[in-house]
N, C-alpha and C positions, 0 to 999 in steps of 0.2 A: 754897761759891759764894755771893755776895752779890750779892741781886738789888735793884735800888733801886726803890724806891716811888715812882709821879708821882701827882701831885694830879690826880682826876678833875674833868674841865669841866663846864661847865653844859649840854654840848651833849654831853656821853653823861648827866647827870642827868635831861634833858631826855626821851630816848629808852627810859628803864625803863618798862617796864609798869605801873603801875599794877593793883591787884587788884581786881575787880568789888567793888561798894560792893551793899550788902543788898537794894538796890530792883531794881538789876540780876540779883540771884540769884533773886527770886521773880518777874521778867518771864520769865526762863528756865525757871523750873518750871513757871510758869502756862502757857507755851506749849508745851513738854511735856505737856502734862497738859490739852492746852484742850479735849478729847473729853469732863473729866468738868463742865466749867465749867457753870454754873446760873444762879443767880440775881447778880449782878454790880451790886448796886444801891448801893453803898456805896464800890466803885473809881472812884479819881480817871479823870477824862477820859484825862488825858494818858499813865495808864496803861493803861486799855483803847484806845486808839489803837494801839497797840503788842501790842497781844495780838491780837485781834480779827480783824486782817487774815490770821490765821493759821489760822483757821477755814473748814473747809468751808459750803456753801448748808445743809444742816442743822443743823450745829452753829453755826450762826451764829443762824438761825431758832429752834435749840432757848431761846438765849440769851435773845432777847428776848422768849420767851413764859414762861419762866421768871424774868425779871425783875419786880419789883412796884413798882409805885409811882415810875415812873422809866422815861423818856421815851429808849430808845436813837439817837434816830432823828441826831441830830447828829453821830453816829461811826459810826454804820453804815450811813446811806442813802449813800453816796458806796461802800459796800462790795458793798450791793446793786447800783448804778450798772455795775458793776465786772463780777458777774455775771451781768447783763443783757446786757451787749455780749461777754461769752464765749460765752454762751449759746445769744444769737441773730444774733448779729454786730453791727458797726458803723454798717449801715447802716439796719437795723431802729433802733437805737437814735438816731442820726439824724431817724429817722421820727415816732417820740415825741416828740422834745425840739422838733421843727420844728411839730407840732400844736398841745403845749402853748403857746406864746409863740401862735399863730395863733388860740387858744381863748380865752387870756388865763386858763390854769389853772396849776395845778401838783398835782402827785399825788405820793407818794410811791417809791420806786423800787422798795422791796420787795412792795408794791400791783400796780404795774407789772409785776415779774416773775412775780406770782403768775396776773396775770389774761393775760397772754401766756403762762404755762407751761400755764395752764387751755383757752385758747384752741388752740395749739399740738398737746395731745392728745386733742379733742374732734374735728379733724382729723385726727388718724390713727387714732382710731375710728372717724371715718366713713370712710374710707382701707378699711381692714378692712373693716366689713360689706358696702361697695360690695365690694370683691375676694372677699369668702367668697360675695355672691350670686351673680357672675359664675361662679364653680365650679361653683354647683348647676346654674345655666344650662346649662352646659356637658355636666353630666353628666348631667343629664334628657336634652339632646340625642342623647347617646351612646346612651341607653339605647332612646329613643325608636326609631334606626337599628340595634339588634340586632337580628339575624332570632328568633321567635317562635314554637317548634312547636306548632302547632294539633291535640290530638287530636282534635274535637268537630267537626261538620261542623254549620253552623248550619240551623236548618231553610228558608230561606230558597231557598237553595243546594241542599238536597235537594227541594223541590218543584221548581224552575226545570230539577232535572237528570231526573227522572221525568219532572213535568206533561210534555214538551217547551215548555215557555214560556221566555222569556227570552234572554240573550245566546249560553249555552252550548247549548241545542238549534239555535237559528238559524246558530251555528259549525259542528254536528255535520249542518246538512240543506245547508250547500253545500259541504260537504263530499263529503257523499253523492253531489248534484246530479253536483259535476266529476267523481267518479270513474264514474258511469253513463254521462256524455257521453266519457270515453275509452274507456271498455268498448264504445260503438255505433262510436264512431270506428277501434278494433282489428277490431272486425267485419267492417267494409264496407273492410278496404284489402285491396289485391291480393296481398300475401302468404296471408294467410286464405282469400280465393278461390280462388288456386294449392292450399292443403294441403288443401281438401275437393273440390276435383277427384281428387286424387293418390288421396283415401282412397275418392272412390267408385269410382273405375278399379277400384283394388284387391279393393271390395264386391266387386263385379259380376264380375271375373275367378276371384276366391276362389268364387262362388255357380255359374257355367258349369262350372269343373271339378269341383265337387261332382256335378253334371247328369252330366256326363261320367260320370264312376267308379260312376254308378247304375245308367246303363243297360247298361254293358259288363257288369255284373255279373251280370244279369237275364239277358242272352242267355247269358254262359257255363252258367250254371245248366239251362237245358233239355237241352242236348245231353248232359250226365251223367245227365239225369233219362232221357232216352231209350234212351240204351244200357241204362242199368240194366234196363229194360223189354224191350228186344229180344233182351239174350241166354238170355231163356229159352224166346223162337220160335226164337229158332235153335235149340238142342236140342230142342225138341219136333220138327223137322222133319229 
């Protein structure tokens, strides 16, 4: 089978890939690898532009304190910029940017993030100790409101309860007072008058027939004394 050959165009020449060129294979590694990145004082701009952005708030920090002699701030203050407004929002950063022009300053942004991240947890420390005191508050209160068993009676308490002095005798004597004034009050009512009538009826009838059953007793008594007596005149006669 004969397949025939056509001349390829410019326009599939056009569309081959290409293979990454050398400076391409070590931006790839480097940003691979930009955890172990250091000191970066001898990389072209144009290639730390490219790498850079690829780093997190520490490894980025780690970078430019580990750099010597060489001023990051041209590639990476716009990096800081960056996470200052993820960090804190857009409109905090707003807030900055509107100060400095009204100050007639300028700061740099990683300064910026440092002293709003300082600021930021200096407020939720204080955040904190406000909420742990309010706890203690809380629980002193509770504590304050548990009932307390007192085994000790203080001495205070025990003269006031002997002496009769004080609040608790003067509870304990009108006390007494009302119960004496019911007691004369039970005395003098007409029920009470009724049952010591009933009970001296009773005396008095109980003490009559005693009277009674003495003297019957007494006269039965002679006339056995007396026959005893007479029947021996009868047989003498």
């Amino acid at each position: 089978m004969y397949l025939e050959k056509r001349p390829r165009r410019i326009a599939d020449i056009g569309n081959v890939r290409r293979p990454p060129s050398l400076v391409d294979l070590c931006v790839r590694t480097a940003i691979g690898n930009v955890r172990y990145l250091g000191d970066v004082g001898e990389t072209d701009t144009h290639l730390l532009e490219r790498i850079l952005p690829h780093c997190t708030v520490d490894q980025l920090l780690h970078v430019e304190k580990s750099t010597k002699e060489r001023d990051l701030t041209p590639v990476t203050d716009k990096l800081w910029k960056n996470f200052y407004e993820l960090q804190f929002g857009r409109e905090s950063m707003k807030v900055v940017i509107e100060r400095m022009k009204l100050k007639k300053v300028s700061f740099r942004w990683r300064q910026l993030y440092e002293a709003k991240l300082k600021e930021v947890k200096e407020a939720e420390n204080k955040a904190v100790d406000r909420l742990r005191q309010l706890y203690k508050k809380e629980d002193a209160r509770k504590q304050s409101r548990q009932v307390q068993l007192c085994t000790k009676v203080p001495p205070s308490s025990k003269r006031s309860f002997f002496s009769g002095s004080g609040p608790g005798c003067s509870f304990s004597n009108g006390k007494s007072n009302i119960m004496k004034k019911a007691k004369i009050d039970f005395m003098k009512s007409q029920e009470v008058k009724n049952l010591a009538a009933i009970k001296k009826k009773a005396v008095q009838s109980h003490h009559s027939g005693t009277a009674i059953t003495k003297s019957s007793g007494f006269c039965g008594k002679n006339p056995a004394s007396t026959s005893k007596h007479t029947k021996p005149l009868e047989r003498r006669f």
